[in-house]
N, C-alpha and C positions, 0 to 999 in steps of 0.2 A: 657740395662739401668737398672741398680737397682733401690731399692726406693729413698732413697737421692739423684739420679738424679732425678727420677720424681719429689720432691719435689723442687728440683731446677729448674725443669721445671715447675710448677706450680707455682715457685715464678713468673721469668720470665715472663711465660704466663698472668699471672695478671699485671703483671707490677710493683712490688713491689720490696723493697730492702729487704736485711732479717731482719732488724729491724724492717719495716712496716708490713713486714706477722706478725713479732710477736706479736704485738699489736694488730692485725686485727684479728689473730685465739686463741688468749691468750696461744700460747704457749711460754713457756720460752725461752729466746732466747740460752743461755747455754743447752738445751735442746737440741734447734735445732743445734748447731752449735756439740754437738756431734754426733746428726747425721747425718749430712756434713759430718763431718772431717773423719769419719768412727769407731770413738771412740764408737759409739755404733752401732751396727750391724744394729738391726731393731728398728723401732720407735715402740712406747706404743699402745696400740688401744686407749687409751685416746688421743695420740697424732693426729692417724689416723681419730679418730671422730670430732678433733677437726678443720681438713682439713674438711674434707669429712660436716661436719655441716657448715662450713663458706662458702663455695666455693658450691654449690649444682649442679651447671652443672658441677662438676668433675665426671668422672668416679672412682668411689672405687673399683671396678674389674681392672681397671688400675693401679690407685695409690698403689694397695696393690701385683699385682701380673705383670701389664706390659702388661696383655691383653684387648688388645681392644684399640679403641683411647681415650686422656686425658680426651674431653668434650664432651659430653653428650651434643648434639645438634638437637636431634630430639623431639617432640612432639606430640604422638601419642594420637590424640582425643578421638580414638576409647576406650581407658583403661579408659575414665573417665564416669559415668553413669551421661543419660542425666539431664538432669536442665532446668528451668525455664531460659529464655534468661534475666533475671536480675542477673544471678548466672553464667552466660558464660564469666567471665573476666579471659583472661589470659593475663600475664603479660608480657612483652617482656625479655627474657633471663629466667622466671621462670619455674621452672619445679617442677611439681607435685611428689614427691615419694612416696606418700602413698597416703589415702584418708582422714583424717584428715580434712581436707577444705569441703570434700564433707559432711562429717558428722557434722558437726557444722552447713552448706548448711541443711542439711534433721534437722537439731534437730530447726533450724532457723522456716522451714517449720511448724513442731510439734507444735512449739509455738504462729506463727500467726496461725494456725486453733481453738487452744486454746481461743486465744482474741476472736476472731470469735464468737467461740463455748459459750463463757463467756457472749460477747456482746449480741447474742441471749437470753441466758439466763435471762440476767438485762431486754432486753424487757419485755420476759413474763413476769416474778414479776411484769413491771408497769401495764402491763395490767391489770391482777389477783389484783394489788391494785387498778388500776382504778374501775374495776368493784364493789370492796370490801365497795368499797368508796361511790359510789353508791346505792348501796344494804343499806350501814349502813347509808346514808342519809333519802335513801326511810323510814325507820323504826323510823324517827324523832328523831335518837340519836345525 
């Protein structure tokens, strides 16, 4: 199977006619249809990116080469670093390819200890002006 099969296969496989993939991945449909027809050998990496970004359980070690199967159907828990169980949502069909999510997750993290860290802070101050307040009463000012 070459690539312009697998992309017929991956129209297919989604369910799509080729006008709707082209809408759906914004590639041009003249685009695509030359590379169906075989008018053009191989697709663009822009084109390839722009499968491979639309569709995220496709395999791109398939799409691009033929190896391995289309979809990318496993979920390996193990590659994600743990989390607070308010931060354990996966999605059904989603799949993680990088960590991006988790980093937003830890910068999230950074930020409520910040408030935290802040909110303590404004305590003391009242304090230190309670007491302040105090003291400058005591002194009949």
């Amino acid at each position: 199977m070459n690539i312009s099969e697998r992309i017929l296969h991956i129209i297919d496989l989604k369910g799509y006619n080729k006008n709707s993939f082209c809408i759906k991945t914004g590639i041009k449909p003249q685009t695509l249809h030359h590379i169906i027809s075989g008018r053009k050998t191989n697709p663009s990496f822009n084109v390839i990116e722009k499968i491979a970004s639309t569709f995220v359980d496709i395999n791109t070690e398939w799409l691009i080469t033929g190896s391995g199967e289309p979809i990318i159907n496993t979920f390996d828990k193990r590659n994600l670093i743990e989390q607070p169980d308010e931060f354990n949502i996966i999605c059904s069909g989603c799949i993680c390819r990088d960590f991006k999510v988790l980093e937003m997750v830890e910068k999230v993290r950074d930020l409520k200890q910040q408030v935290v860290e802040l909110t303590m802070d404004k305590e003391d101050l009242r304090s230190v002006l309670k007491i302040l307040g105090a003291k400058f009463n005591d002194n009949g000012c």
